[in-house]
C-alpha positions as CSV (number, residue, x, y, z in Angstrom):
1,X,1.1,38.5,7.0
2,X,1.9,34.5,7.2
3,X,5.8,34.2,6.0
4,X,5.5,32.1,2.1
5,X,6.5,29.2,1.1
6,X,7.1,27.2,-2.0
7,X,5.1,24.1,-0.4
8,X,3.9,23.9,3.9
9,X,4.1,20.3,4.8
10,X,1.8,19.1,7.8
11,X,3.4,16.0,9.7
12,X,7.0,14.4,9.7
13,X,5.6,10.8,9.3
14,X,5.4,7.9,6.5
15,X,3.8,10.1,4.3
16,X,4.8,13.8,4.7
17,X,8.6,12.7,5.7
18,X,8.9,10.7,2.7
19,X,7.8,13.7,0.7
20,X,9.8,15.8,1.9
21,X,12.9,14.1,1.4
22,X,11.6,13.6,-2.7
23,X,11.5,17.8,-2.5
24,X,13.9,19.2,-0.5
25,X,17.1,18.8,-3.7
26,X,14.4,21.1,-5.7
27,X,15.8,23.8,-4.2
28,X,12.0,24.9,-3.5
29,X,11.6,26.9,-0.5
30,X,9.7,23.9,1.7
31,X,8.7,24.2,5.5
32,X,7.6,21.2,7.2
33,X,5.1,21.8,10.6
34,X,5.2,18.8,13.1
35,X,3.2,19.3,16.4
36,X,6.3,16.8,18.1
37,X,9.6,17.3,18.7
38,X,12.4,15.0,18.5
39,X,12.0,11.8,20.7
40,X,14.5,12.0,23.4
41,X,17.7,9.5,23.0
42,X,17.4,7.8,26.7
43,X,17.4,5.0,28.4
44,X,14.1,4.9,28.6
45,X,13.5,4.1,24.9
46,X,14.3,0.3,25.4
47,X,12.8,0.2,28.6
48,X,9.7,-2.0,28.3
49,X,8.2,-0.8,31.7
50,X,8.3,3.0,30.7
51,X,7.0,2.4,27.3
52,X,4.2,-0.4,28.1
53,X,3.3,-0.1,31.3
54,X,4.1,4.0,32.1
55,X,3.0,4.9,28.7
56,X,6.1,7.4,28.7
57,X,5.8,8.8,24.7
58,X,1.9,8.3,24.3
59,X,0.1,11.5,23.8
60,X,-2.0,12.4,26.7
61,X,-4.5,13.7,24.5
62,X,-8.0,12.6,25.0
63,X,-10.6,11.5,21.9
64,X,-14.5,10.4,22.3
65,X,-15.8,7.1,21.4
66,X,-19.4,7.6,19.3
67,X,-21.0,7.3,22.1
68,X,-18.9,10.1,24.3
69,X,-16.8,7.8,26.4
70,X,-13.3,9.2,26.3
71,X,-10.4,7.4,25.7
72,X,-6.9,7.9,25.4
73,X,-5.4,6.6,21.7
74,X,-2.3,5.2,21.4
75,X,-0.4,7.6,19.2
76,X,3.1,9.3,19.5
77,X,3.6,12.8,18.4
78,X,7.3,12.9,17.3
79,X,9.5,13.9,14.5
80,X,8.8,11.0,12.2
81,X,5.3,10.4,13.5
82,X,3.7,7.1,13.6
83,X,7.2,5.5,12.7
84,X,8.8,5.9,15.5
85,X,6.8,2.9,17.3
86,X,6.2,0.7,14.2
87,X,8.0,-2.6,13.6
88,X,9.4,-1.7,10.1
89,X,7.4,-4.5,8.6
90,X,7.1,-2.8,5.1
91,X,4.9,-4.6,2.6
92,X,3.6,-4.1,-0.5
93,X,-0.5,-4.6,-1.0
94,X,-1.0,-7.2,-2.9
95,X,-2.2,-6.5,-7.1
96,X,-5.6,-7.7,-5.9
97,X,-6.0,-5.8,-3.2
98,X,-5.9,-2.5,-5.7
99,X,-9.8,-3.6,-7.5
100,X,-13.0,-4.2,-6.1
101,X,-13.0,-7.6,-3.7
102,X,-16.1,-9.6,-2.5
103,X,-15.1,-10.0,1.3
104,X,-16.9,-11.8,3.7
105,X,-19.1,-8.9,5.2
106,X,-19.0,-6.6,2.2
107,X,-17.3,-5.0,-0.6
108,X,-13.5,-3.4,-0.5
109,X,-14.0,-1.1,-3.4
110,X,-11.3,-0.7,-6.1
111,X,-8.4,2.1,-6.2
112,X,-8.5,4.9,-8.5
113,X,-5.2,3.5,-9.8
114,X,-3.8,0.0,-10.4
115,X,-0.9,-1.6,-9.1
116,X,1.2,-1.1,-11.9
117,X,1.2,2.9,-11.4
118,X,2.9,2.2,-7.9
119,X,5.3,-0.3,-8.5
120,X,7.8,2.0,-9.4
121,X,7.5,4.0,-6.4
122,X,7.1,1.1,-3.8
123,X,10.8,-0.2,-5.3
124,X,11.9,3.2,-5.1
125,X,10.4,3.3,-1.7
126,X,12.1,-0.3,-0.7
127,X,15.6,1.3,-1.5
128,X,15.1,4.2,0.1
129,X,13.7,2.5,3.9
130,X,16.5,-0.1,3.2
131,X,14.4,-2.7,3.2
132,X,15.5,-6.4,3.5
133,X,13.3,-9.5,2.0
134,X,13.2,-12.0,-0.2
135,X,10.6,-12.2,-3.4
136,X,9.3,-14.9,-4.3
137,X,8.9,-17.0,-1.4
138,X,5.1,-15.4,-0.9
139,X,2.9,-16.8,-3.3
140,X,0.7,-13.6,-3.1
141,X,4.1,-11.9,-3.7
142,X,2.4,-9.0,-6.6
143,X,5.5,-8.1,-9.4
144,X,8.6,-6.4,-8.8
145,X,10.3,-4.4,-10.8
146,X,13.8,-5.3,-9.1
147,X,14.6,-7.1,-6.4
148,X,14.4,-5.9,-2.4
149,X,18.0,-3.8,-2.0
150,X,18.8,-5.8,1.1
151,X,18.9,-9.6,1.6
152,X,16.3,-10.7,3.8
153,X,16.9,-10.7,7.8
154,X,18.0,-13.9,9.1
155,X,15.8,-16.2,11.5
156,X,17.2,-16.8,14.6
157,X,16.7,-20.7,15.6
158,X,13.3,-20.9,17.0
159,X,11.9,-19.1,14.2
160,X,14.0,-21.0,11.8
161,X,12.4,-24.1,13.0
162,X,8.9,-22.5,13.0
163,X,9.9,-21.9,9.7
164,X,10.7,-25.1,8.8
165,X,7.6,-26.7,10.4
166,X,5.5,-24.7,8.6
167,X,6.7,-25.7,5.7
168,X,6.5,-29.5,6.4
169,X,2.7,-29.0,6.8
170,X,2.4,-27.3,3.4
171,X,2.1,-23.7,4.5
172,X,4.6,-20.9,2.5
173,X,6.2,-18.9,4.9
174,X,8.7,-16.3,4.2
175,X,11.0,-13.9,5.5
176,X,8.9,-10.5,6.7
177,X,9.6,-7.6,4.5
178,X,11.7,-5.4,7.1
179,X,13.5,-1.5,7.4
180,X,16.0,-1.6,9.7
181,X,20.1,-1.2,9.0
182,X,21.1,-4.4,9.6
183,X,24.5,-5.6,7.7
184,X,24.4,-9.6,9.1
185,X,27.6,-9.9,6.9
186,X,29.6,-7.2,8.5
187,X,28.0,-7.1,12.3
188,X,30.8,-5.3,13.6
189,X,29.7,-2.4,11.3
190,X,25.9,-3.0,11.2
191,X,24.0,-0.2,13.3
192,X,21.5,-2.5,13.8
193,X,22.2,-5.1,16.5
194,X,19.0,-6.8,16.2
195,X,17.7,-6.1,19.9
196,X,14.5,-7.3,21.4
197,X,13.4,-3.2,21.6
198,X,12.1,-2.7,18.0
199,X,8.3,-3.8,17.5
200,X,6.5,-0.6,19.7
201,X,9.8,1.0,21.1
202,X,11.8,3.9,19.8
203,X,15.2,2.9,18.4
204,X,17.9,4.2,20.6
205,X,20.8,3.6,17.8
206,X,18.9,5.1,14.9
207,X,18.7,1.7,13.5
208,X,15.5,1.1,12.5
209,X,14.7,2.4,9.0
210,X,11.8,5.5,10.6
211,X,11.0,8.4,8.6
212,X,12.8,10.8,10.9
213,X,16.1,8.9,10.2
214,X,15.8,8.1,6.9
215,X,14.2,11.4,5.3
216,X,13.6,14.1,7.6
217,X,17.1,14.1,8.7
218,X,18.4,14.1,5.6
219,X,16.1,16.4,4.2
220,X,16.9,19.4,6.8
221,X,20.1,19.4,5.8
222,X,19.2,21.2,2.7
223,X,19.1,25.0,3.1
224,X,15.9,25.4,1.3
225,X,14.0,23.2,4.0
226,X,13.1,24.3,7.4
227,X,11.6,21.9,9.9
228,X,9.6,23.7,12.6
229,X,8.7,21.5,15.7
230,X,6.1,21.7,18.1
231,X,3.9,23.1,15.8
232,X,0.2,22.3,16.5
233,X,-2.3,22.8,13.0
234,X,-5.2,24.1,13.8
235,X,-7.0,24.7,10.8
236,X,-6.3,26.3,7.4
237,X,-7.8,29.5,5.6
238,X,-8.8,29.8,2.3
239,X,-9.2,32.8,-0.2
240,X,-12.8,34.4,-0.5
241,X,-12.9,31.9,-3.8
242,X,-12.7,28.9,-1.1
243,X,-10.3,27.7,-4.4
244,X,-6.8,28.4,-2.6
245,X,-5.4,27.4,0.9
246,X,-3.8,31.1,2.1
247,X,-2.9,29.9,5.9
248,X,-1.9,27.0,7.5
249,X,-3.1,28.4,11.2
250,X,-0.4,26.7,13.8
251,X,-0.2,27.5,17.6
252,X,4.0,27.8,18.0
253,X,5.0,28.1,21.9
254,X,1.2,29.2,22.7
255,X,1.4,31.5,20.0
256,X,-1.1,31.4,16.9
257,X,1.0,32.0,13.6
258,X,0.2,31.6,10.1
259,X,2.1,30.0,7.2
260,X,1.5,30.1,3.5
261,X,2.4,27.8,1.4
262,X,1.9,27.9,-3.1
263,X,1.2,24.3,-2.7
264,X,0.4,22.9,1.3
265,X,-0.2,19.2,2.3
266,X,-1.4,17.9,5.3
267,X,0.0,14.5,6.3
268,X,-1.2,14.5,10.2
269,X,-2.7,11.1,10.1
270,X,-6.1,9.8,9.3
271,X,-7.7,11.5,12.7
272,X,-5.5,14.8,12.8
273,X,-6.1,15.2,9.0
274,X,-10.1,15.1,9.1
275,X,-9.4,16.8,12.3
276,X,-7.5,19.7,10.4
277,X,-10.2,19.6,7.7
278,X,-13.5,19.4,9.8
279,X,-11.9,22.6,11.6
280,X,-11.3,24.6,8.9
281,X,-15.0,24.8,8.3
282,X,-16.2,28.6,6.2
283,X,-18.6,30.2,4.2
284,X,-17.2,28.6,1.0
285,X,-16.8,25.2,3.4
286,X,-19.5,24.7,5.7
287,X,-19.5,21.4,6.4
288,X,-15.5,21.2,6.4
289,X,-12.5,22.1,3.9
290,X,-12.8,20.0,0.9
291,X,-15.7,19.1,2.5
292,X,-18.9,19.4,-0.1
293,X,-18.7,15.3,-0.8
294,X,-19.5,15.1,2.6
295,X,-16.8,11.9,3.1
296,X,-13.9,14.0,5.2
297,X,-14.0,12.0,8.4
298,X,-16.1,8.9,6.4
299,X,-14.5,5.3,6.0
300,X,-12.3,5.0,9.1
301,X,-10.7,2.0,8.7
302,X,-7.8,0.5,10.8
303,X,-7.5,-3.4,10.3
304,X,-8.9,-5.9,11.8
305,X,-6.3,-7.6,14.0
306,X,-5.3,-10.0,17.2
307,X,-2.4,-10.6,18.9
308,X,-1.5,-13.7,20.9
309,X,1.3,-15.8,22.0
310,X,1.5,-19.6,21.8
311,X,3.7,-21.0,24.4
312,X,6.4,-23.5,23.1
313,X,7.5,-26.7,24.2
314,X,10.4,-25.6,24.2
315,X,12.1,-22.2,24.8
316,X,11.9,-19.2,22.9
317,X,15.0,-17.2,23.3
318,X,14.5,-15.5,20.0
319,X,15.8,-11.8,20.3
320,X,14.8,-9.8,17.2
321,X,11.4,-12.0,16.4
322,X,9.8,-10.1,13.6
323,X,11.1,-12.1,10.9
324,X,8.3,-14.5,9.3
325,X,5.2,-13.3,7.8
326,X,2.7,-16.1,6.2
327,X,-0.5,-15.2,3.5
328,X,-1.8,-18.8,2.7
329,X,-5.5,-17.6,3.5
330,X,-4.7,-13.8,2.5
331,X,-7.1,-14.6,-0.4
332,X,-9.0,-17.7,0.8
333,X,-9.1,-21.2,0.7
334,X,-11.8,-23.9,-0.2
335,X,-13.0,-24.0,2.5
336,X,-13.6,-20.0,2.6
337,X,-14.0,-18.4,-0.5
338,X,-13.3,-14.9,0.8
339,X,-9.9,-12.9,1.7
340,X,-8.5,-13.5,5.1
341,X,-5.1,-12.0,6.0
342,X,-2.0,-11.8,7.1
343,X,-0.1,-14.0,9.6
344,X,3.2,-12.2,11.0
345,X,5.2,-12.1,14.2
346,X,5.0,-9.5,16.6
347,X,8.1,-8.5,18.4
348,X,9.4,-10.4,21.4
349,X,7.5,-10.2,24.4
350,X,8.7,-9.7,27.9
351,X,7.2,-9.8,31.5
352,X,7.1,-5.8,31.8
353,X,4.8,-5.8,28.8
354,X,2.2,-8.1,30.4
355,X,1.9,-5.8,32.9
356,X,1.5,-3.0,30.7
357,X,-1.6,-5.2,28.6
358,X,-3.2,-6.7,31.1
359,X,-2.4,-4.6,34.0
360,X,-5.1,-6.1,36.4
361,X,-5.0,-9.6,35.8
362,X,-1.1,-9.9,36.2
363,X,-1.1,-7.3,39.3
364,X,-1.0,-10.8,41.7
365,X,0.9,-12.6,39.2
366,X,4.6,-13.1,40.7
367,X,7.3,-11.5,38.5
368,X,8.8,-15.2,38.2
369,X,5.5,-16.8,36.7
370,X,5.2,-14.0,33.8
371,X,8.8,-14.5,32.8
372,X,8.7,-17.7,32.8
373,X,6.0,-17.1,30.0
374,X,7.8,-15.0,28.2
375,X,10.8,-17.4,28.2
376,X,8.5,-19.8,26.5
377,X,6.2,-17.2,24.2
378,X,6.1,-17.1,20.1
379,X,4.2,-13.8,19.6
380,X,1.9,-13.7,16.4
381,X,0.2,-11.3,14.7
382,X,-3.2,-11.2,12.3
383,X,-4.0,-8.4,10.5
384,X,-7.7,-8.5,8.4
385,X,-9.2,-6.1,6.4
386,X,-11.8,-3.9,7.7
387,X,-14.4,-2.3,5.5
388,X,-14.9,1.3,4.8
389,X,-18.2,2.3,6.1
390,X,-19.4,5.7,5.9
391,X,-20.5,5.5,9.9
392,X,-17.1,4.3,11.0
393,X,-16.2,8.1,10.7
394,X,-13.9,11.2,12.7
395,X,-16.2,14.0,13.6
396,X,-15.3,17.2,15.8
397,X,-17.7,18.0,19.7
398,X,-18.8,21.2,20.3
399,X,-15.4,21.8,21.6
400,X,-13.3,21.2,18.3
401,X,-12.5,17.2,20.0
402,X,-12.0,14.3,18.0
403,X,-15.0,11.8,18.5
404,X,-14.0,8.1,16.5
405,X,-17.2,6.1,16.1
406,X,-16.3,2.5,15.2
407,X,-18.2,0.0,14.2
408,X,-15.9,-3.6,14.0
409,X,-17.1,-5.3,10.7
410,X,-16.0,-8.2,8.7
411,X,-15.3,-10.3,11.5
412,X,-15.9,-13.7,10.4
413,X,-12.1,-13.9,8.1
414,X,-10.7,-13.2,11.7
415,X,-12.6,-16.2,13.5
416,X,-11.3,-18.1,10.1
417,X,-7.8,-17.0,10.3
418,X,-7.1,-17.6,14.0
419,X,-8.8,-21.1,13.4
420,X,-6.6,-22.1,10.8
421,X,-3.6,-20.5,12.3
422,X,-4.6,-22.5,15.6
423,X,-5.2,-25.8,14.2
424,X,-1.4,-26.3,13.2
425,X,0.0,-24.9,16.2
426,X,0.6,-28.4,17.4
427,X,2.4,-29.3,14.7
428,X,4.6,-26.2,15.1
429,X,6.1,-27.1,18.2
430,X,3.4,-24.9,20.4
431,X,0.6,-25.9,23.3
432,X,-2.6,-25.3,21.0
433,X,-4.3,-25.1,24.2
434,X,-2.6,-22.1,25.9
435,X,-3.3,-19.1,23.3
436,X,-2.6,-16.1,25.5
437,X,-4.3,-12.5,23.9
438,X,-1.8,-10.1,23.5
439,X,-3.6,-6.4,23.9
440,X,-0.5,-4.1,23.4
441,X,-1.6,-2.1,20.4
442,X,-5.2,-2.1,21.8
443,X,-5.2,-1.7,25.4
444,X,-7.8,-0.1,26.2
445,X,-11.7,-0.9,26.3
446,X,-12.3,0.1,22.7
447,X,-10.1,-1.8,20.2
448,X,-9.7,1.3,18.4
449,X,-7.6,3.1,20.6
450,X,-5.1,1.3,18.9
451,X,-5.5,2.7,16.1
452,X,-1.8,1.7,14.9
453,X,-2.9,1.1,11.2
454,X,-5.4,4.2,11.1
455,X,-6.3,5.2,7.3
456,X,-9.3,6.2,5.7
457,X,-10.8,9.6,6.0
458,X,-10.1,11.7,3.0
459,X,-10.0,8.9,0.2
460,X,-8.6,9.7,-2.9
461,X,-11.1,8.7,-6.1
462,X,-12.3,9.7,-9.5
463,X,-16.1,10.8,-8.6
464,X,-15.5,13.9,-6.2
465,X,-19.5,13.0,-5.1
466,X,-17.9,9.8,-3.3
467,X,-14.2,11.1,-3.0
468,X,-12.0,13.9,-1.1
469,X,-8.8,13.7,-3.3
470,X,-8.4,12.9,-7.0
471,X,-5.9,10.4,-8.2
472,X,-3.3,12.6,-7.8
473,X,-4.0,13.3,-4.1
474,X,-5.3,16.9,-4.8
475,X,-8.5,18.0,-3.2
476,X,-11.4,17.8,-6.0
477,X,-12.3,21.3,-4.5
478,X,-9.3,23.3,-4.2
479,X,-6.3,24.2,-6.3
480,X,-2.9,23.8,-3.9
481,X,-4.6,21.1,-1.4
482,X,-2.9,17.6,-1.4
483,X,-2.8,14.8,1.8
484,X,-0.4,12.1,1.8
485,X,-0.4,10.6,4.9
486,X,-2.9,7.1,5.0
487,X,-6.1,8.9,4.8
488,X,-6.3,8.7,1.6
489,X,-6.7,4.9,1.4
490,X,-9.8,3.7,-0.2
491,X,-9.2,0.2,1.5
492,X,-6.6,-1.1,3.6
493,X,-6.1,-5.0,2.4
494,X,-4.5,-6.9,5.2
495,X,-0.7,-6.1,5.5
496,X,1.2,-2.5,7.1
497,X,0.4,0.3,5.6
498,X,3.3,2.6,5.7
499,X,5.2,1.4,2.8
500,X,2.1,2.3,0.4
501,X,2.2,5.0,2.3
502,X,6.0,6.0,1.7
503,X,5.6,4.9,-2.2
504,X,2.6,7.1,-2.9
505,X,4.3,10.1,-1.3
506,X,7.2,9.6,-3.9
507,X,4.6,9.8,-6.5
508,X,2.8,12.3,-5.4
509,X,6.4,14.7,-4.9
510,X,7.0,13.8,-8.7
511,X,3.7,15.0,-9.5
512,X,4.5,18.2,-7.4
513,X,8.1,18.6,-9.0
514,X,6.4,18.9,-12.1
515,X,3.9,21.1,-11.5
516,X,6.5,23.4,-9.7
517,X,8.5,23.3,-12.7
């Protein structure tokens, strides 16, 4: 008989960590699954050759392209999931991006809920991922109920005066929206030390605000919560009704065992929670758990994005880089009356990671010529919204693998963005004629390998003809089935998504508070 539970968690990441840490004072008997363990404290972890170019904490695991080609995805199975890796660069979408917008290439459909439902929760989320910012310097800034907890993070001088020559053009940059533990006041005290190893690299210090650190950890230290690691979900069973989730089926140490949960909530990530779902297929649920809409697996969306570096005429000895974030075009200009995106730094790049990106065409480059490149690099980052389309979509092989078909749409804001960004870059201090790509969340053949910002794939919604989840994050089709994690996106807009991410999950645990009683 599978041991009960109160409520079964499924992942340790944005989503399901934050939860977590909004149940675990309940006093509710919670068990959190994670198919990771802890990421090892080593050297390693701020070593840019073993995490770019070895690929030391990427799962080996294999997916299929739609049309069968495998590829290796760069995801990291770890307490605190996805977070581990990111850059902390925690913003809220924008009020627009909650209704319908006319893009480009197609429709981003509205949100079952507006912005002012979340607020609360992405302030309480701000406070809780320490974040540091600064509103009102964003003119596409939506409202706040209170201002960030944490003064914004500082730019170091070459990103000061990027700063400053952005602003003599007429653009409105402003300091990035960031979680780490950084007191500049007090530096003597501040566990973060504002290293070049945040953006992609596991934080050796425990500095960077991750879900692991920030909830998980806190979470397991009351008695009522258990965290079980190296747990691999393999499907759940349901009740001859097909109404009630009795089993969360993990393999533990090669072992199958079953958990059962009053309430359980998968937060494995937009793949692994179709995955989950798709394999969990019955008599009740032929086509998939929650499955009768037909959408589990549908509207696969990820962002649209490129990374480059400019070279400066001068040198760039900028250490922690991920400070400036830009949204002039986010809604459009005259020139282009449709969205484009975001503008925001990626972190500081270094010879090692060249290698890693582009590991044939800088095997004959000497050591000395890449570095001196980095010496000189400004690293930038544009994000764009993709579409949901029900053909960009997760489906399962013959053999229970993940195949990712991926269509890229809604390219033309890119081609706008990059223009734009590129046309000024002479007047920022940069060669506009040496734009370098900068492949290190896509690296492979397939842009979606990288599939940093992967959402989509059980949407919440009203109609549960169109829609997995209702507004509450419940499946439409059973009783004690919620998903957290970013599958349950609708649309991505153009900035990170983990903070939405984090603030929903808050909302959903008071939803779940209450209906524990």
């Amino acid at each position: 008989m599978a041991e009960q539970y109160d409520v079964v968690i499924v992942g340790s990441g944005a989503g399901g960590g934050t939860l977590l840490h909004r149940l675990a004072p309940s006093g509710r008997r919670i068990l959190m699954l994670e198919r990771g363990d802890w990421l090892p404290r080593e050297a390693e972890n701020w070593d840019a050759e073993a995490v770019f170019v070895d690929d030391r904490y990427v799962s080996p695991e294999q997916w299929y392209d739609g049309d069968g080609k495998p590829f290796q995805p760069q995801v990291h199975y770890f307490v605190g999931g996805a977070t581990k890796f990111y850059g902390a660069a925690l913003y809220r979408l924008r009020e627009r991006d909650f209704g319908e917008l006319k893009h480009h290439g197609g429709i981003s459909p509205a949100w079952p809920i507006a912005y002012d439902v979340l607020e609360p929760y992405y302030t309480q989320a701000e406070q809780l991922y320490q974040v540091h910012g600064a509103r009102g310097e964003d003119p596409t800034d939506p409202p706040a109920s209170a201002p960030y907890p944490y003064p914004p993070v500082s730019h170091e001088p070459r990103i000061q005066k990027l700063f400053d020559d952005m602003a003599a053009v007429g653009l409105h940059p402003f300091h990035a929206p960031c979680g780490v533990m950084l007191d500049e006041s007090r530096p003597a005290f501040s566990a973060c030390i504002r290293c070049a190893t945040c953006d992609g690299f596991p934080c050796l210090v425990h500095a960077k605000a991750d879900a692991d650190v920030i909830a998980v950890r806190p979470a397991i230290e009351h008695d009522n919560v258990t965290l079980l690691r190296n747990a691999l979900v393999r499907r759940l069973e349901t009740d001859a009704t097909g109404r009630t989730v009795t089993a969360v089926v993990a393999e533990v140490d090669g072992e199958e065992q079953r958990f059962a949960g009053d309430i359980v909530v998968l937060s494995a990530g937009a793949v692994n929670s179709a995955k989950i779902l798709l394999a969990s297929a019955g008599d009740r649920h032929p086509r998939g758990l929650a499955n009768g809409s037909d959408q589990v697996g549908r509207n696969f969306i990820f962002h649209n994005s490129r990374a480059f570096l400019a070279i400066s005429t001068e040198k760039n000895d900028t250490r922690f880089q991920k400070t400036l974030g830009m949204n002039d075009y986010y809604f459009g200009d005259a020139d282009f009356d449709y969205p484009m995106g975001n503008l925001q730094m990626v972190g500081k790049s270094s010879a090692p990671m060249y290698r890693g990106e582009k590991p044939v065409e800088t095997l004959l480059a000497p050591t000395f010529a890449l570095r001196d490149v980095a010496e000189h690099a400004v690293d930038f980052w544009l994000s764009v919204e993709d579409l949901p389309d029900p053909e960009n979509r997760v489906t399962l092989d013959r053999d229970g693998n993940v195949v990712l078909a991926h269509t890229p749409n809604n390219g033309e804001p890119m081609e706008q963005l990059y223009k734009r960004v590129k046309k000024n870059l002479g007047k920022l201090g940069m060669h506009p004629h040496h734009l370098i790509p900068r492949n290190i969340y896509m690296k492979n053949d397939i842009p979606v390998a990288g599939c940093a910002h992967q959402s989509g794939t059980v949407r919440f919604g009203h109609d549960a003809a169109t829609s997995v989840l209702d507004s509450d994050c419940k499946a439409h089709e059973l009783d004690n089935l919620y998903v957290v994690d970013t599958s349950f996106f609708p649309s991505i807009g153009a900035v990170n998504p983990a903070l939405t991410a984090m603030a929903n999950a808050l909302r959903v645990g008071d939803h779940l508070l209450e209906r524990l009683g």
